[in-house]
N, C-alpha and C positions, 0 to 999 in steps of 0.2 A: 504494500500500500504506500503510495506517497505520502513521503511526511506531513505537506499543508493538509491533505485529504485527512490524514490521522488527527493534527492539531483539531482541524474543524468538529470533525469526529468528538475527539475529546470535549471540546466546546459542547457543545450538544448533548452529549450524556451527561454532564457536570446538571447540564441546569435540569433536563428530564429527571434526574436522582435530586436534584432539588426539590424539584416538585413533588415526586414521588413517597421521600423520605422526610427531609426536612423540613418541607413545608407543614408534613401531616404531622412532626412532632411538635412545632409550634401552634398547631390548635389545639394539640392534646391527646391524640392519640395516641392510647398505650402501646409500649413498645412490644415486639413478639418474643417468644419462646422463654418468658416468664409472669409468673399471676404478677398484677398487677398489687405495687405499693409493697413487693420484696427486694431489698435491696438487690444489688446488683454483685458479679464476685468479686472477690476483693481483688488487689495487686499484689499481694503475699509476697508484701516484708511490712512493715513499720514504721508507718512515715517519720520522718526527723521533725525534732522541734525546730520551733525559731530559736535564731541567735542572731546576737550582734558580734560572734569572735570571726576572727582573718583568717578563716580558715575553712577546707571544703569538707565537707559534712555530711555522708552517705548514711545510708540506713545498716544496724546489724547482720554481717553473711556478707556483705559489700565492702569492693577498697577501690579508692580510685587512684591514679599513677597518669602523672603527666608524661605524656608523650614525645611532642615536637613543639615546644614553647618558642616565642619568637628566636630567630640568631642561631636556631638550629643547621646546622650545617647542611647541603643538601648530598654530600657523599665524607666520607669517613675522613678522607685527607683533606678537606674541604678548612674554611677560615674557623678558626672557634668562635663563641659568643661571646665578649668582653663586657663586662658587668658594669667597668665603666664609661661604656659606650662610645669608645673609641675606636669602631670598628668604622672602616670607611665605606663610602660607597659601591668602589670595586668589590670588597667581600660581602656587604649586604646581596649585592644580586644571586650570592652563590648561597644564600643562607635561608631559612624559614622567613618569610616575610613579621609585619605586625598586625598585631588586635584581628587573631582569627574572625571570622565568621561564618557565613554560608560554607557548610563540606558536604563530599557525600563520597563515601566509599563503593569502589571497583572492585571485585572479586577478576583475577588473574586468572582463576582456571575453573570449569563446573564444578557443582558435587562439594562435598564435605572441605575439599583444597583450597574451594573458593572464601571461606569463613576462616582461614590460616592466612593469608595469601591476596594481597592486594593494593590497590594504588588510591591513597586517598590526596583528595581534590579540595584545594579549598581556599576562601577568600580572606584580602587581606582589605577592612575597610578605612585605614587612616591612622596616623603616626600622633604620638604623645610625645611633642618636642623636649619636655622635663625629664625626661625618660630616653628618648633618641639620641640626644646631643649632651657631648659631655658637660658643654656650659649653659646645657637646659634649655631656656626660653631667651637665647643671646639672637644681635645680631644675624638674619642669612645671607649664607653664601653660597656662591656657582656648589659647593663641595656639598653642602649641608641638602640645599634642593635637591641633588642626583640621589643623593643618598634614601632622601623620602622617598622619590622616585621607586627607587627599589625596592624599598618597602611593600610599598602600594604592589593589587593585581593579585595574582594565581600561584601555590603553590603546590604541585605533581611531586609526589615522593612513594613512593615503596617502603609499605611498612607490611611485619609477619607477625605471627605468633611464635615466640621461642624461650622455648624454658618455662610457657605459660603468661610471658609477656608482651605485648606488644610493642615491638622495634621497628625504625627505620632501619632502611639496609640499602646497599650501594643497587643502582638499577640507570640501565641507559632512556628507561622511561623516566626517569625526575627531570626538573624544570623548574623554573620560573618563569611568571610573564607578568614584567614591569610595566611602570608608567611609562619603560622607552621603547620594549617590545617591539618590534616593527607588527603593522596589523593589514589586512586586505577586507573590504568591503565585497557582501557576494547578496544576491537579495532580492529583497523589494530595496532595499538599502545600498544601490549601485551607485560606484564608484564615479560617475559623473552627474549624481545628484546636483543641482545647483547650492545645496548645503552643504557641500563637501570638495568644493573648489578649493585649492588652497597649493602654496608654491614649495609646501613641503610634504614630504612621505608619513602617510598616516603612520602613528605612532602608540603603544601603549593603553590602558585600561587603569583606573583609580575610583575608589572608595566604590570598592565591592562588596557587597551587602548581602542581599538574599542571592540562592542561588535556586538550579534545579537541574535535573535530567531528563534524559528522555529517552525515548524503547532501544532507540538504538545506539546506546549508550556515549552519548555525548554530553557534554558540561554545561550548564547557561550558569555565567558571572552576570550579574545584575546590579550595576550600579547605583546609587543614590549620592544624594545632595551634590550633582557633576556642576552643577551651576554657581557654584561658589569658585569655580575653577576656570572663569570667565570673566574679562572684561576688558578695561581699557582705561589707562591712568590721561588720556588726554580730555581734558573741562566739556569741550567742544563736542565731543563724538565725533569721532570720525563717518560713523555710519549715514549715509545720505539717507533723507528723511522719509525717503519713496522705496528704498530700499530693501530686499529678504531680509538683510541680517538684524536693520535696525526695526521692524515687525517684530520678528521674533525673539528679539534679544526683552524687548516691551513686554509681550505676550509671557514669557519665562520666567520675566523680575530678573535679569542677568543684571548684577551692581556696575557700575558708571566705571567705579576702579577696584583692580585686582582685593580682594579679600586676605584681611591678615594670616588667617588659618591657613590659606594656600599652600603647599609644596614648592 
């Protein structure tokens, strides 16, 4: 089946199962394959109480273990992570991006192997300069920007189960894809859109956020708040007033000048 036919598809059943299902639970129709006003099964463990301690807090029969925290390396002889963040831009690019978010795990091979075995995918949506830079929230520079750069985007690594653990482990599938990534436009979103004129070679993805999949196992990065990474320090605007960019730039709320938060 064609993808778009399958998307549409998808479309279509979402809102039918809307109707079908959630619509009739919002009037109140009882739910099937139990009496009505018995609770439901449990989740069997114990939920955790609240706390205010710095610390992560699983339920009894559970442990959790940090995996691939930012500055992780992406192959074993790779740069280490420098605590006090003095690691530069060049080895940011070869390392675990920052402030995960959107993942979704790959199984490598069918069958039981596939649960041992696989490429986890995930986003990186924005830098904590107090945290990034050794002198925190100091002046930027050409050095400091690159660096954010590579932060930002996609991180592809190969992790296993060994020893009962989950590990990264060296694989010619890992990657990165920065904010400098070279990028190709394919689509309804073609390469000689009139919004996409421009005298340099598309470049990169930033403050990736939700993500998702799809059947035939490909990745969607999903960016947010791109519009803060927009604009123009000149009073004036340059944009002519009849103009696509300067419509849309209106339409968007894109700021007059560049934004402090920027990269």
């Amino acid at each position: 089946m064609p993808r778009r036919s399958l998307m549409r598809g998808g479309l279509a059943m979402g809102a039918l199962a809307f109707l079908s299902g959630g619509l009739a639970k919002s009037l109140g129709a009882a739910p099937q394959g139990r009496a009505k006003g018995r609770p439901g099964p449990s989740l069997g463990f114990e939920p955790v109480l609240t706390s205010m301690a710095d610390a992560i807090i699983v339920p009894d029969g559970y442990t959790a273990e940090i995996l691939i925290p930012w500055g992780t390396p992406l192959f074993s002889n790779g740069p280490t992570w420098e605590k006090d963040a003095s690691n530069t831009a060049a080895e940011q690019e070869q390392q675990v991006g920052m402030h995960h978010d959107g993942m979704h795990y790959f199984p490598l091979e069918p069958g039981p192997m596939g649960s041992q075995r696989g490429l986890l995918v995930l986003n990186h949506e924005y830098n904590d300069r107090t945290l990034f830079y050794p002198d925190g929230d100091a002046v930027m520079t050409l050095e400091k920007v690159n660096k954010a750069l590579a932060a930002h985007g996609v991180t592809v690594i190969k992790i296993e189960l060994l020893g009962g653990i989950w590990q990264p482990v060296d694989s010619l599938y890992n990657r990165r894809i920065t904010g400098k990534t070279p990028m190709t436009f394919s689509g309804p979103v073609s390469a000689d859109h009139e919004m996409l004129q421009s005298n340099n070679e598309p470049q990169g993805t930033l403050n990736n956020c939700a993500h998702g999949f799809t059947p035939w196992n490909t990745y969607l990065a999903c960016e947010e708040n791109w519009n803060g990474y927009f604009g123009t320090a000149d009073p004036l605007d340059p944009y002519p007033a009849g103009g696509p960019l300067r419509r849309h730039r209106g339409r968007l709320r894109l700021p007059l000048a560049p934004l402090r938060s920027t990269v």
